[in-house]
N, C-alpha and C positions, 0 to 999 in steps of 0.2 A: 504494500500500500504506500501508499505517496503523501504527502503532508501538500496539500493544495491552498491552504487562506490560512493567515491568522490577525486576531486580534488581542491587543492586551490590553488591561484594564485596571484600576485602582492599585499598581504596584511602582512606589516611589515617584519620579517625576511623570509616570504616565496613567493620567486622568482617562485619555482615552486613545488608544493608538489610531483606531478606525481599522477596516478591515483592510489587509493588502496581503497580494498573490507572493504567492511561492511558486519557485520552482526547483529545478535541478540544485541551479546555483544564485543564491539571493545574495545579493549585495548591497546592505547598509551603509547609507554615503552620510553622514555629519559632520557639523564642528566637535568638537570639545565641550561635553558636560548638555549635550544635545538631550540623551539619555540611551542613545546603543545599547550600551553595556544593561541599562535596565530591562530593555527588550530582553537582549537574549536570556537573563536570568528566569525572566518571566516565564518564557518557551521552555528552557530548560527544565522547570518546575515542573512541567505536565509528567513527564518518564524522565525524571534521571539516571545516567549510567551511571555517575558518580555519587556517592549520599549528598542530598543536599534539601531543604524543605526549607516552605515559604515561613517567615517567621514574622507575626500581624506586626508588632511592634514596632519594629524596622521597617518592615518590606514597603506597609501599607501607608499610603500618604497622608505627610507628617499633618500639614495643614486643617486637612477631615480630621485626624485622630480622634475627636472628640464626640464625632457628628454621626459618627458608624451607625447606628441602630436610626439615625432620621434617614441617612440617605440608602439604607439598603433594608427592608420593610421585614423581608424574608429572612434578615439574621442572615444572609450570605452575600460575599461581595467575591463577586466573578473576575480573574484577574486574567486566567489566559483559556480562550477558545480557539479552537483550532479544526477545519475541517480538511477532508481527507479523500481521496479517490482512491478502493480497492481494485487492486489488478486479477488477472482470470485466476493467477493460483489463489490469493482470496477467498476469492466465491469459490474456485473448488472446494477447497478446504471447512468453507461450511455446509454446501451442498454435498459434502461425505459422509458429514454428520447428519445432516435434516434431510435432503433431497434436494432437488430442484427447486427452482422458481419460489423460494422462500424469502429473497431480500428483493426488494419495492426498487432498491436502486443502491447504485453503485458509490454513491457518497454518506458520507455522515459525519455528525461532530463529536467532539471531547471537548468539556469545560470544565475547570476547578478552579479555586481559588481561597478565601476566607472562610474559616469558622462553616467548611464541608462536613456532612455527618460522616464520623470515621473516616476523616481526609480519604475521602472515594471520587475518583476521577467520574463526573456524567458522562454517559454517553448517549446521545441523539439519533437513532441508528432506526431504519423503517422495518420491519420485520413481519410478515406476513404469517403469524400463528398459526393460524386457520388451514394455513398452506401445510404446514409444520407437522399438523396434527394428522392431515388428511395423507403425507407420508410416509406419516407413520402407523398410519391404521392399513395403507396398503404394504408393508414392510412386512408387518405382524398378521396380515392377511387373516383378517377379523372379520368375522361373517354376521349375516344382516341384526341376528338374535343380539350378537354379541356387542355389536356398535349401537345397541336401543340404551344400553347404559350409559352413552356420552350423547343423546340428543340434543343436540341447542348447545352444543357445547364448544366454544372458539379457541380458547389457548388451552396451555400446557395447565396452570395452576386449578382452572377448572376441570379438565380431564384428572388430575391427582387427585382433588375433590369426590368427583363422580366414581372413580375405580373403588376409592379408597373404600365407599359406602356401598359396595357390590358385596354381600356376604360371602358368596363361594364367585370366586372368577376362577374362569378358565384359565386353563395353561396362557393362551393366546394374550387376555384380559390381565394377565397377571407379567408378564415380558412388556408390555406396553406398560403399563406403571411405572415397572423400574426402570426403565429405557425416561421415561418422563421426570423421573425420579433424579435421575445422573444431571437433569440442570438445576443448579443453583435455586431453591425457592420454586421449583418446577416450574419456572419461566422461561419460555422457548431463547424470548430476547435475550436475558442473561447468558443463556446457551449459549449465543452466536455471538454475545458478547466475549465470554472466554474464548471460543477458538479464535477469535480476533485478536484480542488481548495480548495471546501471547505469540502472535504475531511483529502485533504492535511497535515499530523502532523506538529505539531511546534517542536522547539527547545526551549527543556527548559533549561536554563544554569545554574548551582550554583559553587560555589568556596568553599577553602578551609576559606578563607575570611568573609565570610558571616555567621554570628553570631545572634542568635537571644538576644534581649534585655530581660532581665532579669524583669525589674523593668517599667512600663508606668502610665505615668497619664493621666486618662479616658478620661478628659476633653480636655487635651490640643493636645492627641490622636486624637479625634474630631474633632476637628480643622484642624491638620494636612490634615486629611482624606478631610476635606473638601477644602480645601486650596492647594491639591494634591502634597503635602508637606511630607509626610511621610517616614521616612526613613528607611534604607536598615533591620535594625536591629527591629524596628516597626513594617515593614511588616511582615515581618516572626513569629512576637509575635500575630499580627490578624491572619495570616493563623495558628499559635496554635491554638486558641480561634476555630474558625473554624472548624477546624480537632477534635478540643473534642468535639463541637457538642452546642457552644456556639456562641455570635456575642458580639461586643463591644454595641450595643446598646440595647440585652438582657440584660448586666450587667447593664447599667444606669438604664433600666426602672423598673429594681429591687425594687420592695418594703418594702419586707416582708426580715426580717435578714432569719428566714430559709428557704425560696425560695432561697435566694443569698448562702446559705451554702449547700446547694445541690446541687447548681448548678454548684459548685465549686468543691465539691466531686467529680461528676460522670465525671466533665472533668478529673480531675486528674487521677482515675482511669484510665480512657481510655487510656490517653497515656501511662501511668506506665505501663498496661498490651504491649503494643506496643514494647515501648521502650526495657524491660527488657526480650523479646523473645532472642532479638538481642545485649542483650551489657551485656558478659561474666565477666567483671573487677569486678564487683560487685553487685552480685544480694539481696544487702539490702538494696539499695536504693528505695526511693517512692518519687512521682513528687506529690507536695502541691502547690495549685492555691491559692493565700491568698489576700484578699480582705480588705484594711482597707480605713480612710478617713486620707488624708494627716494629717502631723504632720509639726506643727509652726518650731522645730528647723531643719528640713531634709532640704535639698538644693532642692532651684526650677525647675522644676515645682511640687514637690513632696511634699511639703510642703501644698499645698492648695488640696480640691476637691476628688476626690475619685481615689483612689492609687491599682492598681494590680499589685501583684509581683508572680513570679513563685519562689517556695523554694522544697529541694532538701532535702529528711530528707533522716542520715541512720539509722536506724533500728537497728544495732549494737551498736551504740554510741548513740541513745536516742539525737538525736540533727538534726535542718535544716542548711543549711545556703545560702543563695541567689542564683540564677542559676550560677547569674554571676562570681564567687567566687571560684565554682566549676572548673576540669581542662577544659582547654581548648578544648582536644579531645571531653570530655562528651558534655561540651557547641554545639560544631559543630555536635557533632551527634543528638544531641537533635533537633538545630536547622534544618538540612537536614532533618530528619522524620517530621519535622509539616509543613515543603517547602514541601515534597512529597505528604504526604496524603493528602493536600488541592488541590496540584495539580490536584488530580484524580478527586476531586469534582468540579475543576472549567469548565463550557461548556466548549467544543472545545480543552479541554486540554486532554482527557482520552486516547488519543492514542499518545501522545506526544515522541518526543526523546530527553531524559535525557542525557544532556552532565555533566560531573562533573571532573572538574578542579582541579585534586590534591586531589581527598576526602580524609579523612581521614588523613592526614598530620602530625596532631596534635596527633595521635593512635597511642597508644602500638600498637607492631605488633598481639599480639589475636585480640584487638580489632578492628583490619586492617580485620580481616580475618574475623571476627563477620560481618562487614560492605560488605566486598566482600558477603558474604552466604545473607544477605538482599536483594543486588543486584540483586542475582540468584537467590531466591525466594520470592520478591515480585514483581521485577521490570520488569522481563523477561517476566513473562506471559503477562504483555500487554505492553512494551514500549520496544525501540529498545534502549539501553546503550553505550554511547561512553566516555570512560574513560581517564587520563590523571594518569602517574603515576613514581615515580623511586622507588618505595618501592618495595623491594622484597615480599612482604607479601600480595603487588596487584596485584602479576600479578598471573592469573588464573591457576596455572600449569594443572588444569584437561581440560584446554581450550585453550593449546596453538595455535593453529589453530587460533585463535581470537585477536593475539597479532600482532600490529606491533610496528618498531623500528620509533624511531624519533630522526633524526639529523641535526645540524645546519653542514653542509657538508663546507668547504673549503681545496680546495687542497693546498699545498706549491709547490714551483718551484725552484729549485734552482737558484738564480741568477735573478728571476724575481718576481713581485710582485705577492703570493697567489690570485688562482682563487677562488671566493664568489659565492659557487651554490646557499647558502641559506638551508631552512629547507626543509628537505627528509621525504618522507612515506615507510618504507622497507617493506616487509614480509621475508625476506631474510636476515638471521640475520649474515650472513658469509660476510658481505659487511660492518660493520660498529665497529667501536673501539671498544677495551675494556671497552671504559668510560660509553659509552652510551650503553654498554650489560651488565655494571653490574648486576641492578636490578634485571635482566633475568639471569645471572648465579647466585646471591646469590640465586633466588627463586626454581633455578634450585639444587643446593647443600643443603639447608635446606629440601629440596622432597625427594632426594635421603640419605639423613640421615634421614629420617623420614622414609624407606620404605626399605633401604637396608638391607639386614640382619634379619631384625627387624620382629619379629614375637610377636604375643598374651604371647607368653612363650619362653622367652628370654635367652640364656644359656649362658652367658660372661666365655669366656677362654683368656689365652695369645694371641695366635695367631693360624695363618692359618693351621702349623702342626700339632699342638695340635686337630683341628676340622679332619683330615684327620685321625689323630690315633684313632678318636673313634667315626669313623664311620663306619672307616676299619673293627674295630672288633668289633662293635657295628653288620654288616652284619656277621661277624665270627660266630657270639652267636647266631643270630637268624635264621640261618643256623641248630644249633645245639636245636633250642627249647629252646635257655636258655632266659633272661631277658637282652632284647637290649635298644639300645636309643629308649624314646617313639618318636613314630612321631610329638608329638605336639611340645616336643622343637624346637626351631631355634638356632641352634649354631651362633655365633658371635664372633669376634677376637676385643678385646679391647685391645691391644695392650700394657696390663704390669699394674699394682696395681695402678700406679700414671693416669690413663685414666679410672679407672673403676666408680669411683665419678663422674666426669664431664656427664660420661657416662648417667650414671643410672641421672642426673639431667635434663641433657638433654631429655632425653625419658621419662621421668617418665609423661608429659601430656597426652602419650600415653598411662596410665594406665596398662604397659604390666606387666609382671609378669617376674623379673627379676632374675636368679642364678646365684652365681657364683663361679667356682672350679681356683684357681690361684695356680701358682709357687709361692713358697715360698725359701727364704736365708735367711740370719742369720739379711741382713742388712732390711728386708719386716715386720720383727715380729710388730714393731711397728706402721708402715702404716697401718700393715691389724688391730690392735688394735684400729688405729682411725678409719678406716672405720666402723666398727663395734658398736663403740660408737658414732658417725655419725647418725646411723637410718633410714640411706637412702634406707636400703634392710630392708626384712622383717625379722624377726628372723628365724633364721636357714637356709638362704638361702646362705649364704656366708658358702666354702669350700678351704681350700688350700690339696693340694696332700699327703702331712704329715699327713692328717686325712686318708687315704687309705693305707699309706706306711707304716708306725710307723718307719720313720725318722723324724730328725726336720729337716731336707733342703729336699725338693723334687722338680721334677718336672714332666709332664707325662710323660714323658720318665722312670721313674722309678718303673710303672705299668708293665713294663716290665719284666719279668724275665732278668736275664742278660745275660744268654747264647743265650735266642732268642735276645735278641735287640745286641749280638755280632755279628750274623748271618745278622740282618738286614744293619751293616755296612760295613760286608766282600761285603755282595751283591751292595749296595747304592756304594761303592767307590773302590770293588776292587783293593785294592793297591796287590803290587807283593810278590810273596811268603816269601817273607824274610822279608815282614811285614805284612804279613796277623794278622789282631785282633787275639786277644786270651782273653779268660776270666782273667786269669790271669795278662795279660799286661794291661789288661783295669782297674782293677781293684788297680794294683800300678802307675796308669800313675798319681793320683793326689790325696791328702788327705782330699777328701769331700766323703761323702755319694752319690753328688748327680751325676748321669751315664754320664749326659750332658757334667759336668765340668770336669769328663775324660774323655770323649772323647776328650771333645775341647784341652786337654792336650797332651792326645797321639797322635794326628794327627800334632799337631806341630812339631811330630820327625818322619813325614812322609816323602819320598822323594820328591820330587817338582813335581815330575809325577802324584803325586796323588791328587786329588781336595781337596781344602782348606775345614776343614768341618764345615757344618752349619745344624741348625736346621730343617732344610728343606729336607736335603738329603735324612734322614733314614725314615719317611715319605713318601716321591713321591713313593719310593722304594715298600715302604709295600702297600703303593694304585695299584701298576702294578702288582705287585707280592704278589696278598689273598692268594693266595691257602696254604701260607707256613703256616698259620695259620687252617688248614684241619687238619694238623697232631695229632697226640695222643700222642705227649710228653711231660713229664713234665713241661720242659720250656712252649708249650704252653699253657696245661693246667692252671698255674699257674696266667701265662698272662689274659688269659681268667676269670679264679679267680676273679683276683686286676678288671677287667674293670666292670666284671658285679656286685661289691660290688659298685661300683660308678653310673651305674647304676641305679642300686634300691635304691638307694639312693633319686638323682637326683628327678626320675618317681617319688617320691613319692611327689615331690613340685609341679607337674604340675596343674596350676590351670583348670578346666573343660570349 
């Protein structure tokens, strides 16, 4: 069965969650003190795998404490409902018991909360008695005399009734009672209630919190275990032991040193191979299980009896040093995988729902993302995931559908004192602050800079006119069979020499294959010399324009012949005949080589009638109007020239 909705209710900061879907994998997106972590406590409450119970004092909100018996009439306050969709094993598994066509439908709910009679979970479940009964009269093949005893009679507790007041029942009469008998209160529902029941997954809960211990001593381990004493960071060091395929009382009965050294090995192994599928930060790390007998000057209980410690060697550095030692993120990943894998091995846990409070907390964000890809494939194929998170780097973006928002809601009033709804469940992410959608836009803007633009072969220019001139006549050339942009490049606007670095740092975990042709002035010579002694491009992948032009200032624009890029500005700005361009006025408007910085000079002594000029103009221009580049004259030819020597150039860096 599947855990489909849930709502929670009067536990700590949430008043009323409202109901919102589950799925596979739910993703809880807040700020800080939102109330997350009350959610999941709340859920967890319904079946925990771990002991855990709601406790009114605490749990229930502080504000009501008072008011309990005005606002819940029934002497009960409802804190988590949750409804459910059974799968066809399910309903087999009751229809083995009762028969056929006994449940109404395939969903139903559980609720508990406050001051429950016998802390008993409800269940809301449709169950057709009547069906029940009449299966079981065909079962026990009860003939007509015999079924006059149950006339008018609809469920189980009435047929216990009726049989019960039969004086002599037949063999047949007497097998159907106790067949009715074997449920709960001779209620059909309770019936199908238990085969469900222990069905039913648990909630298994961990924190960011939850650390496993580094360092135990066997004996006093032992103890604990026995004394049911053992704590948070213990446990999780037996379910290591455990999960490698070891027990705390394999290790004591140890006799032999190389029994206890291989025993010790092949845990280690196990989980090193585990561990290092899934934890990118550094894969020369190796998990060493080390087994010594206490030493007189270690602090107790380590000092006496026989001492396990887990050590962490790197492989790089030829050295261990205690789990505990290690960062904090490793410690909590570490400790979450030997909480999981034992999980799966403990009865009645293998279909469990994994709530997780913050994972990762303590994670670089790879290492966030290492942990999300675990999630997705180890955890999905058999446990249903409900996550808590503000990291941008948790929340799923290939799974938005799976995200809701969580907020501690309070309206303001002017003049009167702020309404306290408490904490909200969104899917509806257009309803709630900026604070609490951060997560979800950082995750949102690190996607799309990871994806925009961005191609396997990456082409870095200035900007957007620059990508529109040479593509314009990138389709000119290949119109004519000459040598165009390959199609593998992705053009890209990096937006000027001082953003190309940050750039290329930024993407480079993308592996792509980065070029790049830049503007170049008199004041860039030295920028493009650091970048280049940088090493952040590959050799020869860095170009400025002056390698095309055989100027020292260029820009694309000066792939241009000059009489065509005149033509493209009479057309792009049409100014009036007494300033139409000229090669010649273009050419003394301003004493650089480079065509840009006369223009931007000769339009200054344009009339006001005429658009201010920009980069952009003479471009849009030449995208509406290719054909001018059809022609066979010099100027275009020439054009044509300079672009397709950039070109072949380029294609020749494409990597395959």
């Amino acid at each position: 069965m599947k855990l489909v909705k849930v709502r929670v209710q009067n536990y700590r900061s949430v008043e009323d969650s409202g109901e919102f879907e589950v799925g596979d994998l739910t993703c809880l997106v807040g700020k800080n003190e939102a109330g997350k972590t009350a959610l999941l406590s709340a859920i967890r409450g319904l079946r925990p795998s771990q002991p855990f119970e709601f406790d009114e004092a605490i749990d229930y909100p502080r504000r009501f404490a008072t008011r309990f018996d005005d606002r819940h009439e029934d002497g009960t306050a409802e804190v988590i409902r949750t409804w459910w969709r059974l799968d066809s094993s399910d309903i087999a598994a009751v229809e083995r018991k009762f028969g056929k066509g006994v449940l109404r439908s395939d969903t139903f709910q559980i609720h508990f909360g406050f001051r429950y009679d016998d802390n008993k979970r409800i269940w809301d479940i449709d169950v057709d008695s009547e069906k029940v009964l009449e299966n079981m009269l065909s079962k026990h093949a009860l003939d007509a005399t015999e079924r006059n005893a149950l006339h008018g009679v609809t469920n189980g507790l009435g047929a216990d009734t009726a049989l019960s007041a039969v004086a002599q029942r037949t063999p047949k009469q007497e097998a159907l009672l106790q067949e009715i008998k074997q449920c709960r209160g001779s209620s059909f529902t309770v019936g199908v209630i238990d085969v469900l029941s222990a069905r039913q997954p648990k909630f298994f809960f961990t924190s960011h919190f939850e650390r496993m211990s580094g360092m135990v001593s066997i004996q006093k381990l032992q103890q604990d275990k026995q004394n049911k004493a053992v704590s948070v960071g213990d446990q999780i060091f037996l379910a290591f032991l455990e999960y490698a395929g070891t027990t705390l009382e394999e290790l004591l009965e140890v006799d032999r040193r190389e029994t206890l050294k291989a025993t010790c090995e092949a845990a280690s192994n196990e989980i090193t191979e585990e561990i290092f599928q899934f934890w990118s930060q550094n894969n020369a790390l190796e998990v060493i299980i080390d087994i010594d007998s206490g030493k007189a000057k270690d602090p107790a209980p380590f000092n006496t009896g026989t001492v396990a410690e887990i050590r962490i060697k790197n492989n790089n550095h030829k050295a261990t040093l205690p789990l505990s030692e290690r960062s904090a993120g490793f410690v909590w990943f570490f400790s979450f995988l030997a909480q999981f894998k034992q999980l799966r091995k403990t009865p009645g846990n293998s279909n469990a729902i994994v709530l997780l409070d913050e994972p990762g907390l303590t994670l670089h964000g790879k290492a966030q993302g290492d942990l999300l890809r675990y999630v997705v494939e180890r955890l999905l194929p058999d446990h249903q995931v409900i996550f808590t998170t503000h990291s941008p780097f948790m929340v799923p973006m290939d799974r938005l559908a799976d995200v809701r928002i969580v907020e501690d809601v309070v309206i303001e009033k002017q003049g009167k004192r702020p309404e306290v709804q408490g904490t909200k469940v969104r899917s509806d992410v257009l309803e709630v602050n900026n604070d609490t959608l951060f997560p979800l836009q950082g995750a949102l803007g690190y996607e799309v800079t990871q994806s925009l633009f961005i191609g396997a072969n990456t082409w870095l220019v200035e900007g957007p006119s620059d990508i529109l001139y040479l593509q314009v006549v990138s389709q000119a050339l290949a119109k004519r069979r000459r040598t165009a942009l390959d199609p593998k490049w992705t053009l890209c606007p990096s937006g000027g020499i001082d953003k190309i670095a940050p750039f290329v740092r930024l993407f480079g975990g993308n592996r792509i294959n980065v070029a790049v042709l830049s503007d170049i002035a008199n004041g860039d010579k030295t920028k493009i010399e650091n970048l280049k002694k940088a090493d952040i491009l590959k050799a020869g992948h860095f170009y400025t324009c002056s390698d095309f032009t055989n100027q020292s200032e260029s820009d694309v624009e000066d792939l241009f012949d000059i009489d065509l890029f005149v033509e493209m500005l009479n057309g792009a700005y049409n100014p009036p005949v007494t300033n139409v361009v000229t090669k010649e006025a273009l050419m003394a408007a301003a004493p650089t080589a480079r065509i840009v910085k006369k223009a931007e000079a000769l339009f200054k002594l344009m009339p006001t009638t005429v658009a201010e000029f920009d980069h952009f103009g003479a471009a849009r221009w030449l995208l509406e109007n290719p054909s001018v580049l059809d022609a066979d004259s010099p100027a275009v030819q020439a054009t044509l020239d300079s672009f397709e020597e950039v070109f072949k150039t380029f294609n020749a860096l494409v990597a395959s």
